[in-house]
N, C-alpha and C positions, 0 to 999 in steps of 0.2 A: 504494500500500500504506500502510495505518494505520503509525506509529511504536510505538504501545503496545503491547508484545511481554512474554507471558505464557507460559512453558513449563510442560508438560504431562506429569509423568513415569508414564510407562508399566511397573507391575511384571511380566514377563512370567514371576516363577518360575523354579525348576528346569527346562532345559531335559528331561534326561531322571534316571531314579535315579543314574545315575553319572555325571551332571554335576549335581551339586549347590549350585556357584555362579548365584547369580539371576543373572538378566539386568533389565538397565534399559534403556528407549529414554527420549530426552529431545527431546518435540515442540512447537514452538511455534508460537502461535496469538496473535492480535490482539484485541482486547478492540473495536476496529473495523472498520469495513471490508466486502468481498464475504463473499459464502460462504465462497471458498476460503479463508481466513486461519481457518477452525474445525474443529477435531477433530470432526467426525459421528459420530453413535452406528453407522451404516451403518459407519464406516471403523472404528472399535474391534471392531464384531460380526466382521466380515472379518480385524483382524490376530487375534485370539483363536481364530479358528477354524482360523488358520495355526500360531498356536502347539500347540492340540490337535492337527492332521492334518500338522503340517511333516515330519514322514516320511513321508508319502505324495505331499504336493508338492515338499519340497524336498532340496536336496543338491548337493553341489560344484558340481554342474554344471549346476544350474537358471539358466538365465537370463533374469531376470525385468522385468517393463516394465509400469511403471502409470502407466495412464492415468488423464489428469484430476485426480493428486495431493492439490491443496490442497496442506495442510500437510507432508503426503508422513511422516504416520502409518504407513500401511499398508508403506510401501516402506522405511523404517527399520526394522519391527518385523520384515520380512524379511530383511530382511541381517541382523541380529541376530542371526535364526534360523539362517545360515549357506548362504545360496544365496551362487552363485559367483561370479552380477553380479549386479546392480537398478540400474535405470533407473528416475529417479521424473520425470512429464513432466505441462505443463502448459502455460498460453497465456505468452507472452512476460514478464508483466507479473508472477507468479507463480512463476517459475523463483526471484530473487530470495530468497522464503522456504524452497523448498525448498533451497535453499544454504545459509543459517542453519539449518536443518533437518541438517542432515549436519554443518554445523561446528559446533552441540552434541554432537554424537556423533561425537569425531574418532579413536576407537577403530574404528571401520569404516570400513574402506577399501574396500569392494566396494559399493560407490551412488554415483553420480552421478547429476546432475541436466542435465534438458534441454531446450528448447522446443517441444511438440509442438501444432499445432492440426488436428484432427481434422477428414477427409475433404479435407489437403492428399498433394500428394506424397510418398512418405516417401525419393527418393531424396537428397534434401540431410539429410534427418535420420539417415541409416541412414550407418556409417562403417565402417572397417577393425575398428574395438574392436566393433561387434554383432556380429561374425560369428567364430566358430573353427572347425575343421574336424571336433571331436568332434560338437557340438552345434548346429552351425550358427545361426540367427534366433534369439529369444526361442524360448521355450518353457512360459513362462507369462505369461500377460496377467493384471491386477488391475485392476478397476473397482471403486469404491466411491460410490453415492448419485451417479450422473450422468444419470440419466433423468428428473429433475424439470426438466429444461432442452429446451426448444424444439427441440434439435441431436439426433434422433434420427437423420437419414439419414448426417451426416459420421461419427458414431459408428460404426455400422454400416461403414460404409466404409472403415474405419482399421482394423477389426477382421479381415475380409475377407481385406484387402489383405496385413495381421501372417501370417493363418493361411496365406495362400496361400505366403509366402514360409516356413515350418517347417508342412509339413504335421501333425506333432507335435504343434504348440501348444495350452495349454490355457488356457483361461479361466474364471476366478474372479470372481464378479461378485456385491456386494450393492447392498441397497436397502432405501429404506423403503418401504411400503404407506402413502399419501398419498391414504387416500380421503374425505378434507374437504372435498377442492377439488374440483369439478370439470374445471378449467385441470388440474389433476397426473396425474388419473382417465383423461382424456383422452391425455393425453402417452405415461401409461406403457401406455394402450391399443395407440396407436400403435405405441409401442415392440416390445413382445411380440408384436405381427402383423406387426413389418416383420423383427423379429430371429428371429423361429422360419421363415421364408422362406429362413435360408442355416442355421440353426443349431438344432440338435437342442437343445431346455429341458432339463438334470438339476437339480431341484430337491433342496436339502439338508431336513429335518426340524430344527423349530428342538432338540430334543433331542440333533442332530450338531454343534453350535456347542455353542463354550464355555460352558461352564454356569453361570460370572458373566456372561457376555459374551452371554445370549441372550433374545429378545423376538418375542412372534407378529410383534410387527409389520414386526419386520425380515429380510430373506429371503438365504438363499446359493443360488444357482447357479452349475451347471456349464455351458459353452457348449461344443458339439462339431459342430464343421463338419457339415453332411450332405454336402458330396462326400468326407470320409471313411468314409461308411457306405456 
């Protein structure tokens, strides 16, 4: 990980007319380094869209799991919002900033952070604290801008494996539209014909995304198991 550490403050507004106190998230980001050390406009479109619809996803008892974090944006602005847990998860070497990530924001005590590498077993990852007996597994999953990467099948398979274990579960998932490259074109081809094989597509309209927060280019779906239908 880069050392040069630049935070990123997030004004998320009035939660509702009668909470009238703003909300702040404070996200940082490396001025070096991989991917994951940067706030993506994918990961902004996605918390903005939580802050519009957080009553229809979220509430005491959401318990929430994002994968592939990065800067773990998305998974701060959630707990902000007031879910009951958030798991913000990433590869080993990355868990690091998403800790600096929470201990800017030590007003939230409902996130932690964790080591996930995608299409491993999740039985050493999954603990006594994922599971209570109202709500049982996660019951929402957060992707943001992870399909421009080679890892389409472990993704798929971590996703699967979440929904099989909380039949419930619901997935949130954006992205950019990366039709410059071919290599991306390709990828997110892939993706979309290996992921509509276990999961039902609900695309969002970019008019249902926050309305500072929205671009053709960038997409919200919904993922819904088909052995729920």
């Amino acid at each position: 990980m880069a050392k040069e550490s630049l935070v990123r403050r997030l004004d998320l507004g009035p939660l509702t007319p009668t909470h009238s106190e703003p909300l702040e998230v404070l996200v940082p980001q490396k001025d070096v380094g991989e991917e994951a050390v940067v706030v993506w406009d994918s990961a902004l479109v996605l918390s903005y869209f939580l802050v519009k619809h957080c009553q229809e996803f979220l509430s005491p008892n959401t318990r929430v799991l994002e994968l592939g974090a990065g800067t773990g944006a998305v998974g701060l602005v959630t707990a902000a919002l007031g879910a009951g847990k958030v798991t913000v998860t990433d590869l080993p070497r990355v868990v690091p900033l998403l800790e600096e990530g929470i201990s800017l924001n030590g007003n939230l005590t409902n996130i932690n952070a964790k080591p996930l590498t995608w299409g491993s077993d999740l039985t050493d990852f999954l603990d006594d604290n994922d599971t209570n007996v109202e709500t049982g597994y996660y019951n929402l999953i957060l992707v943001s801008d992870c399909i421009y990467y080679d890892c389409v099948e472990p993704l798929i398979k971590t996703l699967i494996k979440l929904c099989e274990l909380n039949k419930d579960c619901r997935i949130l998932f954006s992205y950019e539209v990366r039709d410059y490259s071919e290599s991306k074109k390709k990828i997110a081809v892939e993706f979309f014909r290996a992921v509509g094989e276990h999961f039902r597509i609900l695309p969002y309209k970019t008019e249902e995304c926050h309305e500072d927060y929205a671009s053709n280019d960038i997409r919200v779906i919904q993922l819904t198991p088909k052995s729920r239908i």
